[in-house]
N, C-alpha and C positions, 0 to 999 in steps of 0.2 A: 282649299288650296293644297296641291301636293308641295309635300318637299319632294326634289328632284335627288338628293341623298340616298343613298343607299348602304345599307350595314350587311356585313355580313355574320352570320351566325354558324356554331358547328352543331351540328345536333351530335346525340349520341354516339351514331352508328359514322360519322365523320372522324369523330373524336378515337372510335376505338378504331379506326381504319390507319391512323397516325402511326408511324412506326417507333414503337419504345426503344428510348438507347437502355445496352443494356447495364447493370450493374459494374460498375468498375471490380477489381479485386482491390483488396486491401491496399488504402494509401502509402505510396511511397514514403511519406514522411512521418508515416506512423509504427514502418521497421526503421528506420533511422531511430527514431524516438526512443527504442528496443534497443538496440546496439548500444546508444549510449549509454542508457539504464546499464547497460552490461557492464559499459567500463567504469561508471560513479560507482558501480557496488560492488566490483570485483577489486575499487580501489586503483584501476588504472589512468583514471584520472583525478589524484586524490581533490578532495577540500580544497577550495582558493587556486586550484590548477586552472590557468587559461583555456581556453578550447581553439584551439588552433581548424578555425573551419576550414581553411585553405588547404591542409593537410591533411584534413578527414576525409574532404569531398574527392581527394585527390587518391585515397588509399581505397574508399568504399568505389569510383567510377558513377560518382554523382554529380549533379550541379550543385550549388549551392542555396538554390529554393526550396528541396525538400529538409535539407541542413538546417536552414533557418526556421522552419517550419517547426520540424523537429524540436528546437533550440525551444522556443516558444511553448510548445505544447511540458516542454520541463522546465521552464519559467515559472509556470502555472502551477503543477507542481508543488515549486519550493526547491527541486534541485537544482535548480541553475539562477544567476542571477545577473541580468542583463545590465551593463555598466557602458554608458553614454561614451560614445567614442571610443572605447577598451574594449568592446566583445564580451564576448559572453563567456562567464565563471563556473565552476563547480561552487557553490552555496558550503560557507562555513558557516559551521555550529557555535555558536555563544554557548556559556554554561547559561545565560538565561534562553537560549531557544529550547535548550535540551529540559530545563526544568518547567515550562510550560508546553513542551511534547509531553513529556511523560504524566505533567496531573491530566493535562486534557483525553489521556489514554487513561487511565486509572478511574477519571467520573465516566468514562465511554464503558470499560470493558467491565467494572466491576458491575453498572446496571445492567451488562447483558449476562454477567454470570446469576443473579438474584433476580433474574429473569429464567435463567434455563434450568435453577432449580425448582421453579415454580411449573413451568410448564413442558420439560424436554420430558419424550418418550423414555422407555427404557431402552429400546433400538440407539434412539440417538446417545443418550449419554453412555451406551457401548460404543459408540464412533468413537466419543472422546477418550473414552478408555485405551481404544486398541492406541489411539496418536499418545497420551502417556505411557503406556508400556514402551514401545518404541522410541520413545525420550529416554527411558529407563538404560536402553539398550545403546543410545545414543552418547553418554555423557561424556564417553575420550573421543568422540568424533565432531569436532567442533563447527564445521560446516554442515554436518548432517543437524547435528542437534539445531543449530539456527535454524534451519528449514524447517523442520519437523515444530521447532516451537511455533513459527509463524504460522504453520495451518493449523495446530492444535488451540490458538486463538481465533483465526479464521472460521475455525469451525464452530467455533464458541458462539461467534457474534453470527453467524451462518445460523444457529437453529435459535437463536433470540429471535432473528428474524426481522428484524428491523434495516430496510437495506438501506437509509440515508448514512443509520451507523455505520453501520458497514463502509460505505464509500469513504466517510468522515476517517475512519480510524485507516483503513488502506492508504490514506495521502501522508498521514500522520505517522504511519509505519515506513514507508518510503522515505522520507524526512529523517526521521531518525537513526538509518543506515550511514548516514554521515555523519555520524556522530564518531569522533575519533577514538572515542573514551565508552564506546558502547559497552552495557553492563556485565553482561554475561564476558569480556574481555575479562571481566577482575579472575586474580586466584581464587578458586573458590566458589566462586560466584556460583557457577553451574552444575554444582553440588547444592548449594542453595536456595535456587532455583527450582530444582528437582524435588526437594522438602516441599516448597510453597506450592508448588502442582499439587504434590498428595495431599495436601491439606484441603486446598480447593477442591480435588473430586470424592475427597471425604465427604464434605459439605454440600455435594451436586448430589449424595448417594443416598444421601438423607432426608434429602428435600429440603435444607436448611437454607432457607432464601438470604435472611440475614446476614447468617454466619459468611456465605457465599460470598456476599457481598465486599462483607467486611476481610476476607481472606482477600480477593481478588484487589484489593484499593492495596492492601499491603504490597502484596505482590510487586507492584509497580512502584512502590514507596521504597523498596529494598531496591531494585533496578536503579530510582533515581539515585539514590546516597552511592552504588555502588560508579556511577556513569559519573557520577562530578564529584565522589570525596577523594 
């Protein structure tokens, strides 16, 4: 007995005859996402500030799907925090967010420095050199210096080489830019700062894994007392 049914099949030469749509360019909701970034960390819309989506969508010439979008993708995050019927926040820092950012950077960053004494080239730990001299160079320039520290850590966890770290400590860095009382803020700080660097690539020059280590945990231990004492 036939079935009287019929299926249809593609074969190959069907399938690649199909016309491919092509690639979008970069989602709209994901330069929104950017813009914002720009204004939580240039502090234009500080800590606990509402987000007025109505007057965003309305200033950038957007709808407010890729706004929400956007909003969402910094929920995720940690800098924004969506409040039921109120809209969406800029994310304040507790002194206890900020002291469980900074150990959870401190177990991250000090195993990748006790990592890069053990295994960086001498090519790479000249990377890191040239990014501390240029701290060196940096220290009355308080926006250069933040920059220049974030990728002289960046690079740090870049030739450890472990890229979950990597992502892990990037979200954890973002986060911590709300912090009102951020460290290197204190008097002083940035001067002492600059000490625990030289100490560290003392101990990257040596191959001192340990030492490395134990420099790098400090590092962060002095950031914390300076960010909440």
């Amino acid at each position: 007995m036939t079935d009287s049914r019929t299926t249809t099949s593609r074969t190959p030469a069907a399938n690649a005859a199909r016309p491919v749509a092509a690639l979008s360019p970069r989602a709209l909701y994901q330069e929104v996402a950017d813009r914002l970034r720009d204004k939580i960390f240039s502090r234009e819309l500080e800590p606990g500030a509402w987000i007025d989506e109505l007057k965003l969508a309305a200033e950038w010439g957007i709808s407010r799907t890729p706004l929400r979008e956007a909003l969402k993708v910094l929920a995720v995050e940690g800098l924004v925090t969506m409040k039921v019927r109120r809209g969406a926040y800029v994310t304040e820092m507790s002194r206890d967010d900020v002291t469980q950012v900074y150990r959870l950077l401190a177990l991250l960053e000090s195993d990748a420095a006790g990592e890069v004494a053990e295994r960086a080239s001498d090519a790479q730990l000249g990377e890191l050199q040239v990014l501390h001299d240029r701290l060196e160079k940096q220290a009355r320039q308080r926006d250069a210096f933040f920059a220049t520290n974030e990728a002289f850590h960046f690079k740090l966890l870049e030739i450890a080489g472990n890229r979950w770290r990597r992502q892990i400590v990037a979200d954890l860095r973002k986060v911590m830019k709300l912090n009102r009382h951020h460290s290197l803020f204190k008097q002083g700080r940035i001067n002492e700062s600059l000490a625990e660097h030289r100490a560290v690539m003392r101990a990257l020059a040596v191959r001192d894994a340990k030492r490395a280590t134990q420099l790098m945990r400090k590092h962060f231990e002095s950031g914390l007392e300076a960010a909440t004492g």
